[in-house]
N, C-alpha and C positions, 0 to 999 in steps of 0.2 A: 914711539912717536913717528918716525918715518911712516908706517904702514897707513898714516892717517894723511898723509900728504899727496898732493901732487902737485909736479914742477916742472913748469910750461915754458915753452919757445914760439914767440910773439916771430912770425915770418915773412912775411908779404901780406901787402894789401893791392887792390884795386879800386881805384876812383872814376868815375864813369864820367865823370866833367872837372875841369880843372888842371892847372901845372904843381900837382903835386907829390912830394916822394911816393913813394911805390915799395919800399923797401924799408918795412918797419920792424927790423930788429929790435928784439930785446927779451925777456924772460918774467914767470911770473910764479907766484907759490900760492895753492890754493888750500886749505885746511880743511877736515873732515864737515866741520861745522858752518864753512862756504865761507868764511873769512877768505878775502882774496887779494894780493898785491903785486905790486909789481911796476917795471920801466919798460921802454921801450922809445926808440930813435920814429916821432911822430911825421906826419904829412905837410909838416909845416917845414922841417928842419930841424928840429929842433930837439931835445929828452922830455919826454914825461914820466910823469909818475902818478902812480893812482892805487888806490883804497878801494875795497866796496866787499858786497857779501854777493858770494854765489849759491842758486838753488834750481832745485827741479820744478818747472812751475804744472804740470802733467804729469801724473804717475806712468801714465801710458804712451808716454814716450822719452824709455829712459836715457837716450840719446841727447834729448832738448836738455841743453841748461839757460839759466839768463842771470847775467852782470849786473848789477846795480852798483854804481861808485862814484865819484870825484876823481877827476883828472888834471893836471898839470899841464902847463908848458905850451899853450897855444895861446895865439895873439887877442883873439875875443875875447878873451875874460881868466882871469888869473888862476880859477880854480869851475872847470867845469864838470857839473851832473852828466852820464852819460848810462845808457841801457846798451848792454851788448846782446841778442839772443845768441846764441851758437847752434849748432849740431857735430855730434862727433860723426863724421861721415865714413871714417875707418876705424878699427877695432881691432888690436890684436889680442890673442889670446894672455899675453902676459902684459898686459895694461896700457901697451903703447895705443897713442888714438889723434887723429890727426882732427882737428876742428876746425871749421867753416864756422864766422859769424859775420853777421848785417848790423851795417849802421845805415838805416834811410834817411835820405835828403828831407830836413826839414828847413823850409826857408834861406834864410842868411847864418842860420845859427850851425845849420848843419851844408853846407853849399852843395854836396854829391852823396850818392849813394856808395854806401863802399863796402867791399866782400873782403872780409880779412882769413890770413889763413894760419890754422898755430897745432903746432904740434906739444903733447903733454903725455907724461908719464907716470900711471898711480902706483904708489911708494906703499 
């Protein structure tokens, strides 16, 4: 069962506008079948937690993954939709891989663009 896993570390983000945390601890588990979960110490202050499914949306760029899920614990709305793309930017040879993903400023719903950063391990 492990071999089908991987189990992430949610690390830093980046907010291009805005007084908000910067330091988004937390951890996440992702399953072979892209079922993916997890928490994490949000931009508001605050815990979240969220659901969603992960997948490859490009064969030809086995790097790209994207997030699809519901998220917790911020003040807008009690339970929010969000899209994560990633890139795994580093790569080791025994599975360790550090990932870069964007959340673009959309409106008031999304107020900044933000570059999050999370290291993960496949099991």
């Amino acid at each position: 069962m492990l071999e089908s896993l991987i189990l992430g570390a949610h690390l830093m983000s980046y907010h291009d506008s805005g007084n908000y945390n910067n330091a988004n601890v937390g951890v996440y588990l992702q399953h072979q079948s892209g079922l993916t979960a997890g928490s994490y110490y949000n931009s508001e202050r605050k815990q979240s937690y969220y659901g969603g499914y992960t997948f490859k949306p490009v064969d030809r760029f086995p790097r790209l993954d994207v997030t699809l899920g519901i998220v917790s614990g911020y003040s807008t709305k009690r339970l929010t939709p969000f899209m994560l793309p990633s890139y795994a930017a580093y790569e080791s040879d025994d599975g360790m891989r550090i990932r870069l993903g964007f959340l673009p400023r959309i409106g008031s719903f999304q107020p900044a663009n933000v570059l999050h950063m999370m290291a993960e391990k496949q099991f």
